[in-house]
N, C-alpha and C positions, 0 to 999 in steps of 0.2 A: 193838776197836782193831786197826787193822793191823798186822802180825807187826813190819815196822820201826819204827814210831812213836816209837819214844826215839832212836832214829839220824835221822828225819825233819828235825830242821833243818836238823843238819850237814851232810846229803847233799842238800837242796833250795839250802844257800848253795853248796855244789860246782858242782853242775848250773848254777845261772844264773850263775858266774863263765866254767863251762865255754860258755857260750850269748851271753853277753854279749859274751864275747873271739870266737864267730864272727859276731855282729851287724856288731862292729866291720871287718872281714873284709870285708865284704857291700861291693861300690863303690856309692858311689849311684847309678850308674846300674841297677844288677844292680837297687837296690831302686825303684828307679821304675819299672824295666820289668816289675814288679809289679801297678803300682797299677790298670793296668784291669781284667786278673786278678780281683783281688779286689774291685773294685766291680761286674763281673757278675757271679759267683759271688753277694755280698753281697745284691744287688738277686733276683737267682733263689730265695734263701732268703729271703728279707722277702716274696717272692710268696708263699709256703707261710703267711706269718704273718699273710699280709691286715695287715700294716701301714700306718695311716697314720702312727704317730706312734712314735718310734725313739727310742732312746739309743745313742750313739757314739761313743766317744772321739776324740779328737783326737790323731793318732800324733806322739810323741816322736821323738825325734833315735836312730837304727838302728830303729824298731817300722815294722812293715808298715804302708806309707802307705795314707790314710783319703781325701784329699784330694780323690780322683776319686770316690770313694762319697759324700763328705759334697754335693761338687757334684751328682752327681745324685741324691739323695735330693732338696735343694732343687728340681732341674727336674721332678721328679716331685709337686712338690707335698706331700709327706712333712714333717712337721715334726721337728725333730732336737732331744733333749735334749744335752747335752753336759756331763761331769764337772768340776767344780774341787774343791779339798778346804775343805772348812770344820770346823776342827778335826783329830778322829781320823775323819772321817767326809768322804763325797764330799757336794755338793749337784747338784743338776740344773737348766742356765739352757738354756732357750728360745735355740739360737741360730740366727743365718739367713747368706746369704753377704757381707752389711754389718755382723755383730760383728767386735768389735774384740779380738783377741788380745792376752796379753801374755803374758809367762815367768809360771808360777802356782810354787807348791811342787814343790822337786826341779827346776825348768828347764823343768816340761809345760807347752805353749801349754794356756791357759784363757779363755773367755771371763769379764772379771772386771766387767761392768753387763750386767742385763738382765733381763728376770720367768724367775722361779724357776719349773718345772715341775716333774711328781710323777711316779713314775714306775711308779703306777697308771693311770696316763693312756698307757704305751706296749705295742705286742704285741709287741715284740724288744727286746734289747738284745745292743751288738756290745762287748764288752770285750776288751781288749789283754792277753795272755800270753806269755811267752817261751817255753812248749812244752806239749802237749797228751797225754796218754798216751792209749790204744785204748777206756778206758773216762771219757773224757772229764774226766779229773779235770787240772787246772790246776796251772803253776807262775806265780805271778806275781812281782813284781819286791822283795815281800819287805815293801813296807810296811803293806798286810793289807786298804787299804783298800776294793777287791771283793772280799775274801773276807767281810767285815763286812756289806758291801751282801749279796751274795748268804746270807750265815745267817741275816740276821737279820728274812728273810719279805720285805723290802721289795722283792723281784724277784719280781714275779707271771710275767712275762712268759718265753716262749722266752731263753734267754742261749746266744747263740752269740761264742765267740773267735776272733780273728783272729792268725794266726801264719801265718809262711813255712812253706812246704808241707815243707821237711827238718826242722819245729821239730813238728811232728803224730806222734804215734804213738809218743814218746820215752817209756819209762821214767819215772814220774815220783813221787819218795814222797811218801808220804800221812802224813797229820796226823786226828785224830779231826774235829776240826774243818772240814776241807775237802768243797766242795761241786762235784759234776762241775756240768759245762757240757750244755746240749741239743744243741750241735752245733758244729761247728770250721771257718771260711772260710780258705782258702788262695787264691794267686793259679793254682791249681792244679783246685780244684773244692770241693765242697760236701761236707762226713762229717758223717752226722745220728747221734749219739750215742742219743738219744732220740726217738722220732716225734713233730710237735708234737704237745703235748694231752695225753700220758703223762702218768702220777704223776711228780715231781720225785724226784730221789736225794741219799741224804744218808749 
């Protein structure tokens, strides 16, 4: 268990009030002049993964936009899963650039009709973080629901996070339970935590 681990919550809800309040900071144009950034970055590490078949979030209101990744994942042919929550748990819908958005749980755009995909079926997954520390271990937004996906085996594939390049390399406490990432996209460049194809860390 990590020396901090009984301090680990108090100081993880710190950190994302501390992250949250400079999200909001962030003018949307700062964050858009983001988004191609991280869809070549994005696209240059899915070439390492020989992907054809991805899961992706869909970026919430201050989260590093996806927009211009998830567009060209589509022109490349690539098919994309995408998160909605079902229960205490995420599912994964088949989406393309004619799904139909709405507000899901929490205010996140979700695609909410469409065939359910597995996500045995994909070689990356790109998951949303608000900061990243040097040994790839994750802070996310507290409701647990990728940290669940990633413990509980159902992520075969490479998982790389998607954060603003000042949100990479932060300090970040741990929990017994949390699971690093293989690699971290900024609109910045590409940090491989893990070489693909390594043993996973836990």
């Amino acid at each position: 268990m990590p020396a901090n681990a009984s301090h680990a919550p108090q100081d993880k809800a710190s950190l994302r009030a501390r992250i949250r309040f400079a999200r909001r900071q962030r003018s949307s144009d700062e964050r858009q002049a983001c988004r191609h950034g991280i869809a070549e970055h994005a696209l240059e590490a899915l070439q390492h993964c020989e992907a054809t078949t991805v899961a992706c979030f869909i970026d919430a209101a201050g989260e590093p936009p996806t927009t211009a990744l998830l567009q060209a994942l589509w022109a490349q042919g690539i098919v994309v899963l995408t998160p909605r929550v079902h229960g205490p748990d995420l599912e994964w819908v088949v989406t393309t650039p004619t799904s139909e958005l709405t507000a899901g749980a929490f205010g996140i755009p979700e695609v909410r009709t469409g065939a359910l995909g597995s996500l045995d079926d994909v070689q990356a997954m790109l998951i949303p973080a608000l900061a990243i520390d040097r040994d790839g271990y994750r802070l996310g937004q507290g409701g647990g629901f990728y940290d669940r996906t990633l413990g509980d085996g159902r992520a075969h594939a490479p998982v790389l996070a998607v954060v603003f390049s000042d949100e990479d390399g932060i300090a970040v406490p741990r929990e017994p339970h949390d699971v690093a990432v293989d690699g971290v996209i900024t609109e910045a460049g590409v940090r491989w935590v893990r070489p693909v194809g390594s043993p996973a860390t836990t």
